[in-house]
C-alpha positions in Angstrom: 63.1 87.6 144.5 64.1 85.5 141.6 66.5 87.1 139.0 66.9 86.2 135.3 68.9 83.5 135.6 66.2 82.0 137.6 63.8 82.1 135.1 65.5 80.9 132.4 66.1 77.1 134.6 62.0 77.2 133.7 61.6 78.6 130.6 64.3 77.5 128.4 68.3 78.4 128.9 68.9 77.4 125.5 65.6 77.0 123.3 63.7 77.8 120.1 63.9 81.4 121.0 68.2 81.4 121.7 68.6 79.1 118.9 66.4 82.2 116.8 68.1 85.2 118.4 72.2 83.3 118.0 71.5 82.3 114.0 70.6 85.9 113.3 73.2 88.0 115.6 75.4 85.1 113.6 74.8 87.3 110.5 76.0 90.0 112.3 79.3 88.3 113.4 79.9 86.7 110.2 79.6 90.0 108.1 82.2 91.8 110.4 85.1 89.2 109.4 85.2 90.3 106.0 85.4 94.1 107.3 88.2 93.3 110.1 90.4 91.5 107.9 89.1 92.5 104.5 92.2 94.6 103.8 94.0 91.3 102.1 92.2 91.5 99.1 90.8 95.6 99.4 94.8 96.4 99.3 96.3 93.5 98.1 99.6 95.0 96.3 100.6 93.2 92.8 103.9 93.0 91.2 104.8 96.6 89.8 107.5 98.5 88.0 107.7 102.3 86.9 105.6 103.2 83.6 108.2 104.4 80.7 107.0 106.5 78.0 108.0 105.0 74.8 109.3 101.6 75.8 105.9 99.8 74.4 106.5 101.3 71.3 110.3 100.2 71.0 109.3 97.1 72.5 106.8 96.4 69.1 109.6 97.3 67.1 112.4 95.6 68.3 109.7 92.2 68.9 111.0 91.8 72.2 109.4 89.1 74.3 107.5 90.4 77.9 110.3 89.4 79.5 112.7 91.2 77.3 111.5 94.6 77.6 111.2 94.0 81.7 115.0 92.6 81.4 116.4 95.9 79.3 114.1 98.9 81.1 113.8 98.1 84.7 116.4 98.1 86.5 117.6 95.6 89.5 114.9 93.3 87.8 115.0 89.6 89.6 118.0 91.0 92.1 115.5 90.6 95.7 118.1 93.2 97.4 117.0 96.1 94.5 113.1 94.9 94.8 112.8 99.2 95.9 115.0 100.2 92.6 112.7 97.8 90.1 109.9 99.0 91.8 109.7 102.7 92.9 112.9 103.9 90.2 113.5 103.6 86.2 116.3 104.3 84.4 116.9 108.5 83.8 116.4 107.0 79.9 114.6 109.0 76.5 112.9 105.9 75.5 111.7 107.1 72.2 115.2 107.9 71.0 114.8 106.2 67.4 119.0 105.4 67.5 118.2 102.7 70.0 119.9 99.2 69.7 117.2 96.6 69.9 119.9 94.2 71.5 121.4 96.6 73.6 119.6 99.8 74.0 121.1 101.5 76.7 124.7 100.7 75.2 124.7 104.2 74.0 124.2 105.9 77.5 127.0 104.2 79.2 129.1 101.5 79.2 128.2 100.4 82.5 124.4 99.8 83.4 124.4 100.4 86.8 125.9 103.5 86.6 123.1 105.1 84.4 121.3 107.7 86.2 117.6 106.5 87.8 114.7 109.0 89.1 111.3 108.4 90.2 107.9 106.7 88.5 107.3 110.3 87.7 104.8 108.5 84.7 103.0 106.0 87.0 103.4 102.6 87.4 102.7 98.6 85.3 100.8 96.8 87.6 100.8 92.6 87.2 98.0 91.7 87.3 96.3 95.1 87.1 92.9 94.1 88.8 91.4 96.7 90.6 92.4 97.0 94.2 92.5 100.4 95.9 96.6 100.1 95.6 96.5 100.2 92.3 93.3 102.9 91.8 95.1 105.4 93.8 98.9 104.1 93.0 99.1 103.4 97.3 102.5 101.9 96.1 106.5 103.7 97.3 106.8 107.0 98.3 102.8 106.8 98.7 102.9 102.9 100.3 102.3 103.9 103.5 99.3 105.3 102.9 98.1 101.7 103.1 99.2 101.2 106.2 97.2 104.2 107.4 94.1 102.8 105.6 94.1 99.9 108.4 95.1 101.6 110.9 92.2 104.5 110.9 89.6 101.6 111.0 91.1 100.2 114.2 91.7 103.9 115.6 88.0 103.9 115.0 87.8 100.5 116.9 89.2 101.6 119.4 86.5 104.8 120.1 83.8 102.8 119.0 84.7 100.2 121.7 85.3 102.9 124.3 82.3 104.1 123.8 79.6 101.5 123.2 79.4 99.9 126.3 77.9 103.6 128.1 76.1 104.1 124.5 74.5 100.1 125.1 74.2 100.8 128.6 72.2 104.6 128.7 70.1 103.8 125.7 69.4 99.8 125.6 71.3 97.3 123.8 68.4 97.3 121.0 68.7 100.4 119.7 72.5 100.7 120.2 72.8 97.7 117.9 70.3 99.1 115.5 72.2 102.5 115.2 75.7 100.8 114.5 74.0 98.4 111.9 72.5 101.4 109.8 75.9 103.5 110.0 78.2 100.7 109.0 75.6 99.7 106.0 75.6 103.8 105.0 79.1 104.3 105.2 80.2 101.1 103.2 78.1 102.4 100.3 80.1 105.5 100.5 83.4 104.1 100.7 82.4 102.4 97.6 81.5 105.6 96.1 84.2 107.8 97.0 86.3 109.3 94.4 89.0 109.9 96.2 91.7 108.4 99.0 90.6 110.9 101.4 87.2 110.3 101.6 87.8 106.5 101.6 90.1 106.9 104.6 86.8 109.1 105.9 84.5 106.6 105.4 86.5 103.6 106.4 87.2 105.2 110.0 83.7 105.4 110.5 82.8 101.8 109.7 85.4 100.9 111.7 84.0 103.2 114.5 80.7 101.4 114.8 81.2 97.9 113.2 83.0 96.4 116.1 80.3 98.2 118.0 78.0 96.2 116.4 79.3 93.2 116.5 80.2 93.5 120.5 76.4 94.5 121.2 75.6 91.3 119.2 77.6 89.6 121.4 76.3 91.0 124.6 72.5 90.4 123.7 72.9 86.8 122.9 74.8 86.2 126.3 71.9 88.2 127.8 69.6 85.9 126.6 70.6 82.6 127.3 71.3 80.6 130.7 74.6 80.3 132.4 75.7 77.6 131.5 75.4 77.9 128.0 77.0 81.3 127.9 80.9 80.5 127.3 79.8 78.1 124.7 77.1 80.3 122.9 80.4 82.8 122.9 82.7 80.9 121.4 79.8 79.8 118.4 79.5 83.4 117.0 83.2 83.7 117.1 83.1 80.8 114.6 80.2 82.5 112.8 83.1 85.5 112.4 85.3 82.1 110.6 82.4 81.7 108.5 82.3 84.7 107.2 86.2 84.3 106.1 85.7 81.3 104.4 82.7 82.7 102.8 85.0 85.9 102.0 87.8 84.2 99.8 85.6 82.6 97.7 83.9 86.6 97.3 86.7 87.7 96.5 87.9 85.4 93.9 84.5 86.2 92.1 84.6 89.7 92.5 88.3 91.1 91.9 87.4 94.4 92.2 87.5 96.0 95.5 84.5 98.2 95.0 82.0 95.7 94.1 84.0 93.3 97.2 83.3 96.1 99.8 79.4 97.0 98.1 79.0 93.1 98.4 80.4 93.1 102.2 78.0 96.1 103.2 74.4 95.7 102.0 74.2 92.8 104.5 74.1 95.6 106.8 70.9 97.1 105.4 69.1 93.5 105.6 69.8 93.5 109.7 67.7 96.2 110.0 64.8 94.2 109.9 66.2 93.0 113.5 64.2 96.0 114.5 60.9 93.4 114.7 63.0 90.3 115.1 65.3 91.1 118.4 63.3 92.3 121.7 65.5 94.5 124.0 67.2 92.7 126.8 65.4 91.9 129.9 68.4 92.2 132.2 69.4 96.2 130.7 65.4 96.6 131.3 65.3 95.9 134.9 68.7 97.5 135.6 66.8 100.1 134.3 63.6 99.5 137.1 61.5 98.9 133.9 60.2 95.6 135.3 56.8 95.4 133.4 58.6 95.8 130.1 61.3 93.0 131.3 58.1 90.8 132.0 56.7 91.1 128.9 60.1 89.9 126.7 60.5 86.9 129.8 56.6 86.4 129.0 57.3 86.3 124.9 60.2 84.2 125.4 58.5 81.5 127.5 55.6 81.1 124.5 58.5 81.3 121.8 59.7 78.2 123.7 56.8 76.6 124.5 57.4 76.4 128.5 55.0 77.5 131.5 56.0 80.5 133.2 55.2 79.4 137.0 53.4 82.3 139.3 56.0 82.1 141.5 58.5 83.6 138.5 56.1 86.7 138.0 58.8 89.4 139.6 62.0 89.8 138.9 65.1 91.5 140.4 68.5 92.8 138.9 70.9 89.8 138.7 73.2 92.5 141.3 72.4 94.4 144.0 73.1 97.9 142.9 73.2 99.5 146.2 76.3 97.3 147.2 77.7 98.5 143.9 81.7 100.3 144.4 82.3 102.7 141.7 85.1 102.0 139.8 87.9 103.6 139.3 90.9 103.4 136.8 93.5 103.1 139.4 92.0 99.9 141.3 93.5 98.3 137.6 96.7 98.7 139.3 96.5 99.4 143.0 97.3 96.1 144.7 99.8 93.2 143.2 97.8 91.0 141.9 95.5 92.3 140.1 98.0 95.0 138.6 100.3 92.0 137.5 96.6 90.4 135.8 95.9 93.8 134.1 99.9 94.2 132.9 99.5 90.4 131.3 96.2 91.0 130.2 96.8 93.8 127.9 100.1 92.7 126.7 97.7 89.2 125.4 95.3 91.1 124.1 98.1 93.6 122.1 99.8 90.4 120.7 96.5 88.3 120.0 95.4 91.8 117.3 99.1 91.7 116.5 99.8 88.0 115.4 96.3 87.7 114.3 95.6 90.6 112.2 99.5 90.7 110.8 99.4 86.6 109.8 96.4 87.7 107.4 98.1 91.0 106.1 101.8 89.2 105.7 100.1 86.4 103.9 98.6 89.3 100.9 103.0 89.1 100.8 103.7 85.8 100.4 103.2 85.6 96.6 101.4 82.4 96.8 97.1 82.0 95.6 96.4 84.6 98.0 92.5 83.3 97.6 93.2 79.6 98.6 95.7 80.6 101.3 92.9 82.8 102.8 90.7 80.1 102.2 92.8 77.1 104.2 94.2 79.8 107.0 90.3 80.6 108.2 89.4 77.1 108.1 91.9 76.1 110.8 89.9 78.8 113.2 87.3 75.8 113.4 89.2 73.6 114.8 90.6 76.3 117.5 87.5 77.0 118.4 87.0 73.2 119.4 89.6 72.6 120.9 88.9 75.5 123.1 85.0 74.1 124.2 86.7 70.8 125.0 89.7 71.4 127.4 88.7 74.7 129.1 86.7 72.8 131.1 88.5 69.5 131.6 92.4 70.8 131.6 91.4 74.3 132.0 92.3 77.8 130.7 96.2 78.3 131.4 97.9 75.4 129.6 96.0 76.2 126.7 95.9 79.5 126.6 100.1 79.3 127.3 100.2 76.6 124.3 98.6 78.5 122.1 100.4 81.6 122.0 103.8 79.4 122.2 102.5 77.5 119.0 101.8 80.8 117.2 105.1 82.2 118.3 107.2 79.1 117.3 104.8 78.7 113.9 106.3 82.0 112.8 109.6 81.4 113.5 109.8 77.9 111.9 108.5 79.8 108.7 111.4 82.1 108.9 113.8 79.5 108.2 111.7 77.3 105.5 112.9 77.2 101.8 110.3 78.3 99.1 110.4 75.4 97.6 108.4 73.7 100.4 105.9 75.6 100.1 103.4 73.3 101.4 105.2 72.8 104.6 105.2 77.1 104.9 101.1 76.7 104.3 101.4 73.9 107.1 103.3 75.8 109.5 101.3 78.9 109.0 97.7 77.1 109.4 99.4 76.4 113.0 100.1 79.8 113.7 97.3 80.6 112.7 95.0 78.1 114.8 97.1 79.4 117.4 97.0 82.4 117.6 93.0 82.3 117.0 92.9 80.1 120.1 94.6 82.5 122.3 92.4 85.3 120.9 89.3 83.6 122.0 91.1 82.8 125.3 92.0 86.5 126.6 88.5 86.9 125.6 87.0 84.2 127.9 89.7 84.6 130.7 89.7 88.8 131.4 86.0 88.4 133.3 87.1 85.9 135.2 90.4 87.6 136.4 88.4 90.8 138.2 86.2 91.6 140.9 82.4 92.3 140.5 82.8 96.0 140.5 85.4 96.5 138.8 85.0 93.6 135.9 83.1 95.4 132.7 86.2 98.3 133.0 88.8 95.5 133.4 87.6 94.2 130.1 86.9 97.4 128.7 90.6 99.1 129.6 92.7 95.6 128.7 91.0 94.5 125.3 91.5 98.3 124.1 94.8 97.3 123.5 93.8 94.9 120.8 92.9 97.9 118.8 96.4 99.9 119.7 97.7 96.3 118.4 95.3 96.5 115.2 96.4 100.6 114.3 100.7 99.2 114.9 100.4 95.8 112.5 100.2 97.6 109.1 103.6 99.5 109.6 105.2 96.3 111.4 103.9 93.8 108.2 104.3 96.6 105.2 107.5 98.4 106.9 109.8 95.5 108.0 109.3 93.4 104.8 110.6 96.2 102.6 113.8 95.5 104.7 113.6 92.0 105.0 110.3 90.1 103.8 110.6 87.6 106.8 111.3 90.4 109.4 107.5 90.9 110.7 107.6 87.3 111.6 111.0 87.3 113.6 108.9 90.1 115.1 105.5 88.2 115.8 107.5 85.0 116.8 109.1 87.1 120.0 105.4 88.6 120.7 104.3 85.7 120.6 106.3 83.6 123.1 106.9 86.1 125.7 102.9 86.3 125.4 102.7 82.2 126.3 105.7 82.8 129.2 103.5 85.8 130.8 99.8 83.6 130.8 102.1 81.4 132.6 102.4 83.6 135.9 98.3 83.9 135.8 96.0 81.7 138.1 94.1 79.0 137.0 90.3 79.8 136.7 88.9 77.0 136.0 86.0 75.8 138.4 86.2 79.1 140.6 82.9 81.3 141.2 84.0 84.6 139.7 85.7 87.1 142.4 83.2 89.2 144.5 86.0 91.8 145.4 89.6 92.3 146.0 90.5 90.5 148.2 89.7 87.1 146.4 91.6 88.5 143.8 94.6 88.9 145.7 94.4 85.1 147.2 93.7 83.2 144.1 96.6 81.2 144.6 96.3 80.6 148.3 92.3 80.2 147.6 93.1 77.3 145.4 95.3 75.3 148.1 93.1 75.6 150.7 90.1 74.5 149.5 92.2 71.4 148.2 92.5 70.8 151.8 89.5 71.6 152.7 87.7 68.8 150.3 90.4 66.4 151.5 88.8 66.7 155.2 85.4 66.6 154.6 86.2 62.9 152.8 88.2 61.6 156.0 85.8 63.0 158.5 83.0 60.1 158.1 84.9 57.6 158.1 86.5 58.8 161.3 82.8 59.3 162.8 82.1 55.7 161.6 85.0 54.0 163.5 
């Protein structure tokens, strides 16, 4: 009995109806970028300094200059080593004292200025520039800083459920409505995160977008690789991945027109609402239909597809079967992740890749909200260099395959932030070089792990593989805000010594993984365990069957 596969040879792999179904779950991709990653400009943190009662009006009548009243009333101004003290402290200082020098106003406190008592920004804080991000609403900034952090991490914590959970959700209820549901929570709960009035409901909010968005955007994923043919399926996967890159680009130049980060994240979210018209526009998957014996349902869509496509559906093709044989299915189990060698070593390298690609990719974007450059163009040129990643990806998986690569490109992200460690500031357009590297590196290896992980398990034990070793990118996503906003208040360049180590022990580790390419994926253990041995012997195999007729011949 034919399966779907089958019928898609005749009625179109990769036709009108695919090309229909990819542009529009490309919406879906593309509005998730600016969610992911969308903390750069949300919580971008500005130059600041402690608020002081009374120095504005001294300043007015002493004439001083901007830089003046910065140079006599906050302290460890333009020393980098006291960046905390000019930022989170102020001088213990009565600034409305009217026996004030204007040349030397603190003269009469002490003879020495760094011996004049500090305390807290018990008055707020001076932000420059003050545009509205949610640091400087809710003064996310010192003692309160890593409450910034936490606003990340709670979106990948809810990543990391979400993702946990959708593939049973997708998998009782249909992809359809699964995607449908997540769509209409992440639209509903953007709104409110625009709405909130305070942190704590933000944080509220933002958890649950996080909780279904990736959903969302993974059920995308799995219906459009449902609906086309096999051989279009690694390279339909690696498209919406760039539509995600689109959605970047598209995101900086948001951004720069809408500096506020309430009207950035209302802008980001009514998408959403608009995708609910996929409700008429997306038929369910015929392949979750018949795993669900709902054959005459799975006809119907097969039958829709083949007139959307304008292609016969022959008589033969008028049945269908699952694509597996589900009473030769093994249940899984957690353990066979690490029961024999092999394919514990391939889980152990798995998760570690998929740790560093959140890691390295997520902390590149956040790090560069640091670098005090034009955050908006810097955005802008770092997402355009995913394009070329993915390329580069389509054309050598296939011809070199998917170890060198994936090795390289981890190594080049690795070596790309240590480079930029050591790079004077006044080359700065060799840093935004070096980082556009990293960058296209680290993107590469992130759509490598993704391509890679199903090809590295057995049939019945693939989907938890996947499942169990891409969690980690979330664990990586909920760590990065404390490694990027932590380390640089010790040392700004310390998250990158940090990312340059991940990194290349990530490239060293892909190393000691087989090659995949042009292997039929593993059926069970077994050919998990002989991967390397598989690979020699049919070289030898091939090499007989070419010497045998000529031997016949003679």
């Amino acid at each position: 009995m034919p399966t779907v596969d089958d019928v898609l040879e005749h009625i179109g792999e990769f036709n009108l109806f695919q090309k229909q179904t990819f542009f529009i779950l490309s919406l879906v991709s593309a509005v998730f970028g600016p969610i992911y990653v969308g903390i750069v400009f949300l919580g971008f943190t500005p130059h600041h300094h402690c608020l002081n009662p009374g120095v504005s009006e001294l300043s007015k009548r002493c004439g001083w200059s901007l830089e003046e009243e910065l140079n006599y009333t906050v302290p460890g101004l333009g020393v980098p080593e006291d960046a905390f003290t000019s930022q989170c402290q102020r001088y213990d200082v009565d600034w409305n004292e009217t026996a004030l020098s204007c040349t030397e106003p603190l003269a009469n406190f002490t003879s020495k200025k760094n011996s004049i008592p500090l305390t807290t920004c018990q008055d707020g804080w001076v932000y420059d520039p003050p545009g509205p991000t949610i640091v400087t609403e809710f003064n996310l900034v010192c003692a309160d800083s890593w409450k910034l952090d936490l606003f990340q991490s709670v979106m990948n914590v809810g990543f990391f459920i979400g993702s946990m959970s959708i593939g049973y959700i997708a998998d009782r209820f249909g992809r359809k409505p699964s995607l449908l549901i997540t769509i209409l929570i992440s639209a509903v709960s953007g709104v409110l995160m625009v709405l909130s009035p305070s942190y704590t409901w933000i944080l509220i909010f933002r958890f649950i977008q996080g909780l279904v968005s990736k959903a969302g955007w993974l059920m995308g994923y799995i219906l459009i690789t449902e609906f086309v043919g096999l051989k279009y399926r690694k390279t339909v996967g690696i498209c919406l991945q760039m539509a995600y890159t689109v959605g970047l680009v598209i995101l900086s130049g948001v951004a720069y027109a809408l500096p506020s980060w309430r009207w950035l994240q209302l802008t980001v979210s009514l998408p959403y609402f608009c995708f609910l018209l996929y409700y008429w526009c997306l038929p369910e998957s015929p392949r979750w239909l018949l795993s669900q014996n709902k054959e005459e349902k799975a006809m119907e869509i097969i039958k829709h597809i083949a007139r959307k496509n304008q292609k016969p559906l022959p008589t033969f093709l008028q049945s269908l079967k699952p694509d597996e044989d589900t009473s030769k299915k093994m249940n899984p189990s957690f353990l066979d992740l690490i029961r024999t060698p092999q394919i514990r070593k391939h889980t152990l390298i798995l998760m570690y890749n998929w740790f560093t690609g959140a890691v390295l990719y997520q902390g590149l974007i956040m790090h560069m909200g640091l670098a005090g450059g034009n955050i908006y163009l810097d955005f802008f040129y770092s997402a355009l260099v995913e394009f070329p990643a993915a390329f580069i990806i389509i054309l050598t998986i296939d011809r070199i395959g998917r170890r060198y690569p994936w090795a390289a490109s981890n190594m080049v992200a690795g070596a790309a932030c240590l480079i930029s460690v050591f790079l004077p500031d006044d080359l700065m357009w060799l840093k935004v070089i070096v980082a556009c590297l990293g960058r296209m590196g680290i993107t590469m290896s992130y759509e490598m792990v993704c391509l890679v992980n199903a090809e590295l398990y057995p049939t019945f034990i693939r989907n938890l593989g996947v499942m169990v070793c891409s969690s980690m990118c979330d664990i990586g996503g909920i760590v990065t805000p404390f490694i990027v906003y932590r380390l640089s208040e010790i040392w700004h360049d310390l998250p990158l010594v940090v990312f340059a180590v991940v990194g290349l022990i990530a490239g060293m580790l892909v190393l000691m993984l087989p090659e995949t390419k042009g292997k039929a994926l593993p059926e069970n253990i077994e050919e998990v365990e002989n991967m390397q041995r598989q690979r020699k012997k049919k070289e030898k195999i091939i090499y007989l069957q070419v010497q045998k007729p000529e031997v016949s011949h003679n």
